[in-house]
N, C-alpha and C positions, 0 to 999 in steps of 0.2 A: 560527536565522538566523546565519550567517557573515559577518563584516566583518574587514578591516585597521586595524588601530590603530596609527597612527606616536607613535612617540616623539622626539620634536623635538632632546632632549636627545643622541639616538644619534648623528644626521647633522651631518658639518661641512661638506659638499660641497652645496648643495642643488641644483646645478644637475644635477650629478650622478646625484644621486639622482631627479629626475624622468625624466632619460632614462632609467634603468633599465627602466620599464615601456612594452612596446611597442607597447601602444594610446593610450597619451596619457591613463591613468585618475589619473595621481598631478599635483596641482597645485596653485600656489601660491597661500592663499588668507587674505586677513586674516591678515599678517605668518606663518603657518605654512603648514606642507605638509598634504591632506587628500589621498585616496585616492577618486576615485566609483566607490563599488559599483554602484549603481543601470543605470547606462549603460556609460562605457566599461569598470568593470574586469570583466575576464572569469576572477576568483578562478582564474588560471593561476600563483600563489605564486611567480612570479619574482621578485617584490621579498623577499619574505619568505626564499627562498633564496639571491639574489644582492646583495643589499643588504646598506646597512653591519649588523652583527651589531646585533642586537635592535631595529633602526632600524624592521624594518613586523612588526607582530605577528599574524596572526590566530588572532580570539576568534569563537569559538562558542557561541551561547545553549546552556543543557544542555537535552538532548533526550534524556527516560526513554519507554521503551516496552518495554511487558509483550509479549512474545515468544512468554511462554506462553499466550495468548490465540489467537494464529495458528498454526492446525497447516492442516498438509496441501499437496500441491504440484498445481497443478490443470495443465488443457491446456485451451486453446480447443481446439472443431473444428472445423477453417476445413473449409467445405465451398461447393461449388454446385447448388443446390437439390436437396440432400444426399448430394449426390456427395462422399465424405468425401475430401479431398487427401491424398496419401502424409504429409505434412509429419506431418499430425495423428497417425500412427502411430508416425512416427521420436520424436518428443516425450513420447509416452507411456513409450515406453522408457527414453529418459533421467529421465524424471520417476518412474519407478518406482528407478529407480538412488539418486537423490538420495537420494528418500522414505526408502527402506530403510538408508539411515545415518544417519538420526533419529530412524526407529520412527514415519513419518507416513505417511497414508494418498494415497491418490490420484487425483483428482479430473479429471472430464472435461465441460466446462462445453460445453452443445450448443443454439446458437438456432440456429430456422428456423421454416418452415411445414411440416407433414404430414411428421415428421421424426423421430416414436417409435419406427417399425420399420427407419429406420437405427442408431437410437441402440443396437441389439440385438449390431449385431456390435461396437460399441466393447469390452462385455463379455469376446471372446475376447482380450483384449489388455493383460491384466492392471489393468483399474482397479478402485479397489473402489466408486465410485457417479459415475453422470452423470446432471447434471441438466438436465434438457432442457428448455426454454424453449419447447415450439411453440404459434403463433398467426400469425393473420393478418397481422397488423401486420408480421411476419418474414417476407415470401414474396420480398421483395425486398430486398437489403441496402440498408438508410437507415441513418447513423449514428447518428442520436441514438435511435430506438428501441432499437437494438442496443448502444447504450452504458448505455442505460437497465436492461436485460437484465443485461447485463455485472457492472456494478454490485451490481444486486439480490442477484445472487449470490455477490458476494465480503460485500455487507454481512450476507448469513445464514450460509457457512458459513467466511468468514474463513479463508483460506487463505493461508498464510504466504509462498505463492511462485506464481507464473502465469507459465506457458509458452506462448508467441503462435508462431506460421509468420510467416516474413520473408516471406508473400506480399504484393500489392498490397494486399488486405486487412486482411489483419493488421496492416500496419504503418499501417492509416490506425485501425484502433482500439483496439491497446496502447495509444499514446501518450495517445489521449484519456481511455480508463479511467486510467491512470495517473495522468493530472493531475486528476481526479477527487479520488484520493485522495492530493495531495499526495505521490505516492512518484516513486522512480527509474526509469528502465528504460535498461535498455543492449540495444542493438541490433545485430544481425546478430553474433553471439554463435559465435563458434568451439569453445569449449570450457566447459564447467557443472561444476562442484563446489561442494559443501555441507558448512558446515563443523558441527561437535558444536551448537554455539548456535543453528543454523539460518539461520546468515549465507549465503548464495547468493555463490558465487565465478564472476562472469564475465569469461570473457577474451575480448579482441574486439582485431583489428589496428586501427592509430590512425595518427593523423600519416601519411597514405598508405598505411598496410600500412610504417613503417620501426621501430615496436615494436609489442609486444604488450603491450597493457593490461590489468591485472587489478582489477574496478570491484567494490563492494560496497556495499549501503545497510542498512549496518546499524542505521540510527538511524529508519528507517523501514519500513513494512509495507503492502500485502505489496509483495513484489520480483515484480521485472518484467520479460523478458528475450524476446528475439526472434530465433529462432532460422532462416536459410536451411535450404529443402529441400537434402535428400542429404547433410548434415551431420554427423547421429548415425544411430544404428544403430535399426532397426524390430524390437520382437519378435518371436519366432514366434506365427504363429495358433495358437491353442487349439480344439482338438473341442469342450469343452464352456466354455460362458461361467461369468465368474465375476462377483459384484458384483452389483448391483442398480442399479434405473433410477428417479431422483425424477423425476416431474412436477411442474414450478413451475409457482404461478400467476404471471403475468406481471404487472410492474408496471403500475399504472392510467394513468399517463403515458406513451404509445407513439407522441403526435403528432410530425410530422418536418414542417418545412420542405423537403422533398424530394418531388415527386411522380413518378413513374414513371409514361412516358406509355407505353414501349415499350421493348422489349427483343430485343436482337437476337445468334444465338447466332454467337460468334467462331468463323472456320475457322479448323479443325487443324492447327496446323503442328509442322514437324518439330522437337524442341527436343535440342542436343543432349547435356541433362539424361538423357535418357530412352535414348540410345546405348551399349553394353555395349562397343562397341569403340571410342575414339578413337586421332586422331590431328590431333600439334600443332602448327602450324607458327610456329618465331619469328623472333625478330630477326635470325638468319643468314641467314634467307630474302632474296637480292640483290635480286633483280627478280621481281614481278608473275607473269611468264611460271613463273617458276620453279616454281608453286606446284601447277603442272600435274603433280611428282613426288608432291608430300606426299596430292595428290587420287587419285594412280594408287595409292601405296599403301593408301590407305583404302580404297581398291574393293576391293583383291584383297584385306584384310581383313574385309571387308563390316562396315565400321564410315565413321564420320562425321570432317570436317575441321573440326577448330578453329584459332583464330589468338590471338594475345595481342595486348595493347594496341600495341606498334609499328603492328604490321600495320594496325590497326584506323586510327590515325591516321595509316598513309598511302595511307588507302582503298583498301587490298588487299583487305580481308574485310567480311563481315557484322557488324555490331553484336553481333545474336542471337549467331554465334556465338566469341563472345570467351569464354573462361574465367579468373576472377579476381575480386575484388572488386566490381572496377564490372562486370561483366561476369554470366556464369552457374556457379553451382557442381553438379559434375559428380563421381559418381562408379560409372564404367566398370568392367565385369569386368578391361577392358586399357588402360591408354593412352601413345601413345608419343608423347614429344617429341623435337620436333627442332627443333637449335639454341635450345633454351628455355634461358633462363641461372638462374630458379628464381628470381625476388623473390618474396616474401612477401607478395605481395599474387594471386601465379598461385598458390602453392603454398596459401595459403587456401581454394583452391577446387578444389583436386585430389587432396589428399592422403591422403584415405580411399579412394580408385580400388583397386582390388582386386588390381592389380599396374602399378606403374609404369616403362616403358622408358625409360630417357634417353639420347638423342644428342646429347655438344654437344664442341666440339674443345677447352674449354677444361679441365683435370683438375681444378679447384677451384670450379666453376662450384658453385653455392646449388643446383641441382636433383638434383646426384648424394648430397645428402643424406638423399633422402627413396626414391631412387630402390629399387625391389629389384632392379632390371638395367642396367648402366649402357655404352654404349662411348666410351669418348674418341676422337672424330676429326671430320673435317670432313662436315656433312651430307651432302655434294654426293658425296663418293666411299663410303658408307655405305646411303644408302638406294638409288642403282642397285643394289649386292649384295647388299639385304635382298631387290629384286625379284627380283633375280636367282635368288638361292635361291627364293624363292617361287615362282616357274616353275617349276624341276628339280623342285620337291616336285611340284607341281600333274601334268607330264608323266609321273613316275615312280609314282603314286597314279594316273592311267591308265590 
């Protein structure tokens, strides 16, 4: 347990000294000053950093934990009625990446109903055991059986680290297996490293997408992290499977407050996650009308139109298709921006794309940093001449 401990003695300002904290957690109480952890303070250490020197101190209970007891880096497989989700393969890869600079094994934790002979091809994908969870109780996703599941299976094979899919899914039950066990999880997770101790290094954009956070729980087990599709890299399939398949008995507790009267399958829509060629329109985009260029080039691309958040809040575009943090992460064999100025909250979710174009008039613009081809000028006189060539090619290939 974490707390502030004021030293009375440090402070000669005290009026001062309560502004300091910006929620109103530091105040004046029985002739001293106290700090409420409980409610408002949200342990943001601004007093403890900006305050008078050694005037707010925090103290932490000591918290031992054998390390050596958690081995191994597991993967949910988020699946629909065992349709395994790409997400679940991208994660495997990186979990074998970890594992392998620890000398830990790797683990693919698999609930559902009638679910044994998907759990066949996890095997080409380098894990070396998934334990598979099928029963009845699993035909439909409820949470608390599936937490109950969840559970079961980190309390047998104790696994030092668990990798969740940032889908609708996932994120409705990392969190709750995690408070389960009293641990961390940081979420939608841009980048994963493992250090010699077995400490899990996540970095995830914060404060808007305006730093990059680097979180760690190493005072607790196991770690927790949540990772967006198209993120990390999937490995190659394998001819022949490796590894082996445990069948779990499932735990005896599988009732749910949840009844499932009916189910009803979602149409297909275009996502453009799933698009090899984009193209993006931003903030330089003047007018609405305008957007009828960035749509012509996609055509003759035969690729898809995205838009960034501007556009998006001035009801230019689709919701669906925004790319960025609050938005979708995408990565295209191609993608060209235009007029994209590159914050770090777009470039979160584009920057693995397999080659990136940038058009923007400004030469210092955040996007030409990631860019592998870049033009400086103004969209408006650049993308007529990309079509432009695109035609002579098209006539001349005739």
């Amino acid at each position: 347990m974490a707390r502030i401990v004021v030293n009375q003695k440090n402070i000669q300002d005290i009026d001062r000294a309560i502004k300091i904290c910006p929620f109103g957690a530091i105040e004046w109480n029985e002739k001293k000053l106290e700090v409420e952890i409980t409610d408002a303070c949200k342990m943001c250490m601004i007093c403890v950093n900006k305050g008078p020197e050694d005037a707010f101190v925090l103290e932490e209970d000591e918290v031992f934990i054998d390390k050596s007891l958690w081995k191994g880096v597991a993967v949910y497989v988020d699946h629909d009625n065992g349709i395994i989700h790409p997400v679940t393969y991208e994660l495997i890869g990186k979990a074998r990446e970890l594992a392998d600079k620890i000398n830990h094994p790797v683990f693919a934790v698999f609930i559902g109903a009638d679910i044994k002979e998907q759990a066949e091809e996890i095997l080409h994908y380098g894990v070396d055991e998934v334990f598979v969870y099928d029963h009845e109780a699993f035909k439909d996703f409820k949470i608390e059986p599936y937490t109950a599941a969840f559970s079961d299976f980190i309390d047998k094979v104790a696994p030092s680290t668990v990798l969740v899919g940032a889908t609708p899914l996932g994120r409705s039950l990392a969190p709750r297996v995690a408070a389960r066990f009293k641990t961390g999880l940081t979420a939608d997770c841009t980048i994963l490293d493992m250090k010699e101790n077995t400490d899990l290094v996540q970095i995830r954009p914060a404060f808007g997408g305006n730093i990059m956070a680097q979180i760690s729980t190493p005072k607790s087990r196991p770690q927790f992290a949540t990772v967006r599709y198209k993120i990390m890299n999937a490995p190659e399939r394998t001819d022949e499977p490796g590894g082996e398949i445990m069948i779990c008995e499932p735990p005896k507790n599988l009732s749910s407050g949840i009844t499932v009267l009916s189910s009803k399958e979602k149409e297909v829509e275009e996502d453009i996650a799933d698009a090899e060629v984009i193209v993006v329109a931003g903030r330089a985009i003047k007018k609405e009308e305008d957007l009828e260029m960035i749509e012509l080039l996609a055509k003759e691309l035969g690729g898809k139109v995205a838009v960034t958040r501007p556009l998006i809040e001035a009801g230019w575009g689709d919701p669906k298709a925004q790319i960025g943090l609050s938005g979708r992460t995408v990565r295209p064999k191609l993608i060209i921006t235009c007029g994209v100025s590159g914050s770090v909250q777009f470039k979160a979710g584009m920057t693995n794309s397999d080659f990136i174009f940038a058009i923007n008039k400004d030469p210092k613009a955040p996007i030409f940093q990631v860019a592998h081809y870049a033009i400086v000028g103004d969209v408006y006189d650049v993308i007529p001449e990309l079509l432009a060539k695109i035609k002579q090619s098209e006539e001349v290939t005739a």
